[in-house]
N, C-alpha and C positions, 0 to 999 in steps of 0.2 A: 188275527192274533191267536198262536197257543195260550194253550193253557199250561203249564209245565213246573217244575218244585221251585225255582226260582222266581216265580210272577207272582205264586201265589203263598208265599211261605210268609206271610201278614197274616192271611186269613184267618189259623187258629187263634195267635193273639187276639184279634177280635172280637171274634166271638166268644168267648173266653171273658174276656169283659165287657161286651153287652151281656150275656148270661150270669156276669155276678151284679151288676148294676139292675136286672130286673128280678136278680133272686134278693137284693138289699131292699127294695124299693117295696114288693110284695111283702116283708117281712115288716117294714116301716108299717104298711097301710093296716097291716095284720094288729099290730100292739097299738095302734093310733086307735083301732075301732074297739079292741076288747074293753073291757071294765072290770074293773079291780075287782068292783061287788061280786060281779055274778063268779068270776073264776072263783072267791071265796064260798060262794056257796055253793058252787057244784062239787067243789073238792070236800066240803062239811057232808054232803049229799052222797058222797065215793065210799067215804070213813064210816058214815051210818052204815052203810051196804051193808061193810066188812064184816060191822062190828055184829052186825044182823044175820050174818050168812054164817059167822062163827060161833054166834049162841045157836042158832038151828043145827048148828053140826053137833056143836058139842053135848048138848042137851035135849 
């Protein structure tokens, strides 16, 4: 058997959507594991940085 544009002209579709069903699925298991808490205090943790880098500049 060739291989030729009309045998294999499925194949982008395909993969195409295996690669958004394991880029959905990686993204599910992503927010399943994080926790609310700690993204809240890393981002309070970001804001200090700032707030800290901006009084050393300015003063």
């Amino acid at each position: 058997m060739t291989l030729n544009r009309q045998s294999i002209k499925w194949l982008p579709k395909v993969s195409l959507t295996v690669g958004v069903v394991l880029l959905t699925a990686l993204v599910l298991a992503k927010t399943a594991t994080s926790s609310p808490e700690m993204d809240m205090l890393n981002s309070l943790e970001r804001v200090n940085m700032v707030q800290q880098f901006l009084k050393d500049l300015i003063f």
